[in-house]
mmCIF file of the C-alpha atoms, coordinates in Angstrom:
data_MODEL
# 
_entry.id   MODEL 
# 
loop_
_atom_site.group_PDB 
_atom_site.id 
_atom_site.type_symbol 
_atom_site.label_atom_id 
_atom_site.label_alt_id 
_atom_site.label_comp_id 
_atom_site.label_asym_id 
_atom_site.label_entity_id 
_atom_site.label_seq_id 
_atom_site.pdbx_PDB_ins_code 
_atom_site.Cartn_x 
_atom_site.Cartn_y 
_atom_site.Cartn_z 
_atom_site.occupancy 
_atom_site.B_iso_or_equiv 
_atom_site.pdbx_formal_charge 
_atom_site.auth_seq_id 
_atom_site.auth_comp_id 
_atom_site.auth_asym_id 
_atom_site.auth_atom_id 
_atom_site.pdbx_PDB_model_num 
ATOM 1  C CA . UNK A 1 1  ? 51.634 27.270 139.418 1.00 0.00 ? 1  UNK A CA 1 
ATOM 2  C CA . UNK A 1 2  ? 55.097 25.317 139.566 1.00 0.00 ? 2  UNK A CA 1 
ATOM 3  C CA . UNK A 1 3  ? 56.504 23.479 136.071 1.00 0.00 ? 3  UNK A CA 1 
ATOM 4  C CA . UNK A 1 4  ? 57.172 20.372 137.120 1.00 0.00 ? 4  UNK A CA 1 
ATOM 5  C CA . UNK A 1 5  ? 59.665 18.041 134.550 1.00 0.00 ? 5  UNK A CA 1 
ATOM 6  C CA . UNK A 1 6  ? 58.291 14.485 134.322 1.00 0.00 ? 6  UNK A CA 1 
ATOM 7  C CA . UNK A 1 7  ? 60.843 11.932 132.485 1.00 0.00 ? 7  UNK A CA 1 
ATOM 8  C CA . UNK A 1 8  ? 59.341 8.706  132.343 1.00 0.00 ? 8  UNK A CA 1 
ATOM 9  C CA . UNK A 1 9  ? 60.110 5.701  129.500 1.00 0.00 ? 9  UNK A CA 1 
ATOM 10 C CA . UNK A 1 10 ? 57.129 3.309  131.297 1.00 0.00 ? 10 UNK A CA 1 
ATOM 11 C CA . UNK A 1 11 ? 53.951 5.256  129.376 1.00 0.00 ? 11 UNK A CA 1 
ATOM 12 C CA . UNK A 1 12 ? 51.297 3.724  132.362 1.00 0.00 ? 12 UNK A CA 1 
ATOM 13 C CA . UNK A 1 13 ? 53.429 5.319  135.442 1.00 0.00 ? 13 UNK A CA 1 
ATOM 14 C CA . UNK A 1 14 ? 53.999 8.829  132.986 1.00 0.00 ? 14 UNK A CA 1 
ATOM 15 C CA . UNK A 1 15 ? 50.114 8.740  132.646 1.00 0.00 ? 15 UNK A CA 1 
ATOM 16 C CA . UNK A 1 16 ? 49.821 7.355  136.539 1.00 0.00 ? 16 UNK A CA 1 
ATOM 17 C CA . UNK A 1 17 ? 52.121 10.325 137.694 1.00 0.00 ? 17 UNK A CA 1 
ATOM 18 C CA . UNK A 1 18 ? 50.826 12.757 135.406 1.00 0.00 ? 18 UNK A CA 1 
ATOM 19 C CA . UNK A 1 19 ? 47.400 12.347 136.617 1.00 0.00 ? 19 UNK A CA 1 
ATOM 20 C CA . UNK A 1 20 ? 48.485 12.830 140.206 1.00 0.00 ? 20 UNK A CA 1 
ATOM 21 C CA . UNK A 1 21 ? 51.306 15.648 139.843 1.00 0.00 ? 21 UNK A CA 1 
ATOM 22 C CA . UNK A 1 22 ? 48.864 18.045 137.095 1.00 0.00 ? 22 UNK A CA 1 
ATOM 23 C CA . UNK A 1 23 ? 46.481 19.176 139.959 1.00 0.00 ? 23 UNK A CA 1 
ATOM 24 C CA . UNK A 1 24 ? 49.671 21.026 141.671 1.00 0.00 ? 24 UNK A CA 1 
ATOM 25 C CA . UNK A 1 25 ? 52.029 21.400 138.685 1.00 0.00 ? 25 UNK A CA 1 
ATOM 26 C CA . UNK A 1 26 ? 52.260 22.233 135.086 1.00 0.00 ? 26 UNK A CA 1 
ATOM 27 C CA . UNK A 1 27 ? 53.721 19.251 133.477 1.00 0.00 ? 27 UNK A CA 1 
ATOM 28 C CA . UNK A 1 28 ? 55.818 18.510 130.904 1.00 0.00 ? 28 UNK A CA 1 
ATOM 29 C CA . UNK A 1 29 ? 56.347 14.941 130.109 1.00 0.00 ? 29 UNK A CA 1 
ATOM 30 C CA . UNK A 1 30 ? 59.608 12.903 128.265 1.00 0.00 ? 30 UNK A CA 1 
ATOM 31 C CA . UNK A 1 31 ? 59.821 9.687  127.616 1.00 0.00 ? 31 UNK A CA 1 
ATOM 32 C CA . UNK A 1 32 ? 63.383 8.996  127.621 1.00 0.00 ? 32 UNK A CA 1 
ATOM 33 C CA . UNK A 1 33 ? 66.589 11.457 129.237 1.00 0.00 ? 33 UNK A CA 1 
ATOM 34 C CA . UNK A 1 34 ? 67.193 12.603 125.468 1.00 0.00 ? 34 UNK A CA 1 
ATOM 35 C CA . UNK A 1 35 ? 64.042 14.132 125.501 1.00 0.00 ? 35 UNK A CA 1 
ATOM 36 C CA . UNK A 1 36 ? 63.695 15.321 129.016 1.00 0.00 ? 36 UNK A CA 1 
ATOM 37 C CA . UNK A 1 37 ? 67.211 17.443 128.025 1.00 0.00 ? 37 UNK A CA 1 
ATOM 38 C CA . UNK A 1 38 ? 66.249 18.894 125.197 1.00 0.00 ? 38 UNK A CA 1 
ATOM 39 C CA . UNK A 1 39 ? 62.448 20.044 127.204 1.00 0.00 ? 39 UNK A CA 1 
ATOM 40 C CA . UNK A 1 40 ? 64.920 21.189 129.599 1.00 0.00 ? 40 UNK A CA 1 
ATOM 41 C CA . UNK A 1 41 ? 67.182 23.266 127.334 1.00 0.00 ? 41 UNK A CA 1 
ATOM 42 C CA . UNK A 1 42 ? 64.330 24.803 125.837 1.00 0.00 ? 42 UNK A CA 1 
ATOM 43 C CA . UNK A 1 43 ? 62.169 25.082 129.577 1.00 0.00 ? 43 UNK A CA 1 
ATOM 44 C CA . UNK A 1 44 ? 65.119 25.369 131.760 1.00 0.00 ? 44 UNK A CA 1 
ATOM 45 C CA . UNK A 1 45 ? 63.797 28.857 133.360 1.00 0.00 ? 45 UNK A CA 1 
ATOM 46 C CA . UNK A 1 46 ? 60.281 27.812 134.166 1.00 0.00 ? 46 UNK A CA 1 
ATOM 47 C CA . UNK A 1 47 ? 61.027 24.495 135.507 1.00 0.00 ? 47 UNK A CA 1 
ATOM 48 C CA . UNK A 1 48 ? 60.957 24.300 138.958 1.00 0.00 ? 48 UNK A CA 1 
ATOM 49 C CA . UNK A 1 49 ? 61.449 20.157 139.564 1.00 0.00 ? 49 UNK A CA 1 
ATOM 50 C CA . UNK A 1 50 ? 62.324 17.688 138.129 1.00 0.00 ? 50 UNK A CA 1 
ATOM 51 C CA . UNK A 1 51 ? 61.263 13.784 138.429 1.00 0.00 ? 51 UNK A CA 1 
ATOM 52 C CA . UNK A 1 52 ? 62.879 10.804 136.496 1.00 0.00 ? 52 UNK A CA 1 
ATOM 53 C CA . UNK A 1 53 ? 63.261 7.343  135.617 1.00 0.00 ? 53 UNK A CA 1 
ATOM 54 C CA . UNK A 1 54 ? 66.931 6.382  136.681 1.00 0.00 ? 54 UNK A CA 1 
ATOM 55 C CA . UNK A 1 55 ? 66.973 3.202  134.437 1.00 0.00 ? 55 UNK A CA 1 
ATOM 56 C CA . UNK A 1 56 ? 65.525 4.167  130.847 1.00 0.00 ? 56 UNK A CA 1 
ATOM 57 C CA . UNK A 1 57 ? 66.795 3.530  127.141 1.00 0.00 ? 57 UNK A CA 1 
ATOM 58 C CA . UNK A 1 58 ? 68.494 6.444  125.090 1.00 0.00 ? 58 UNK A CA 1 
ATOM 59 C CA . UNK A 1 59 ? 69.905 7.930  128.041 1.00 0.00 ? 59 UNK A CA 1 
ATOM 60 C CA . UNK A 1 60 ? 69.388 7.457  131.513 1.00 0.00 ? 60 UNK A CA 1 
ATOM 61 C CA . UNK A 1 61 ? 69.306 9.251  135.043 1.00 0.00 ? 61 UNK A CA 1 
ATOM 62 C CA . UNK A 1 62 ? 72.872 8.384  136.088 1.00 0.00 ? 62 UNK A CA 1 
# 
């Protein structure tokens, strides 16, 4: 099964999306870019997509 990167500051759509995306993917969730780089520092060879927020605090998609 695909790893699938899920960064997602809105908690409802990261559960919402979650619930849809784990029957094809493993996913790991962040709630802010920060986070979603350091999963993806640590992940970055078993990650196969990733999906994100463009407009979140910390650090965003841009």
């Amino acid at each position: 099964m695909k790893t699938l990167l899920l960064i997602e500051d809105d908690e409802i759509n990261r559960q919402f999306l979650l619930e849809i995306l784990q029957e094809d993917y493993v996913v790991l969730t962040a709630a802010n870019g920060q986070q979603g780089l350091d999963i993806l520092e640590k992940e970055a060879q078993s990650i196969s997509v990733i999906l994100l927020d463009i407009q979140m605090p910390v650090m965003n998609g841009f």
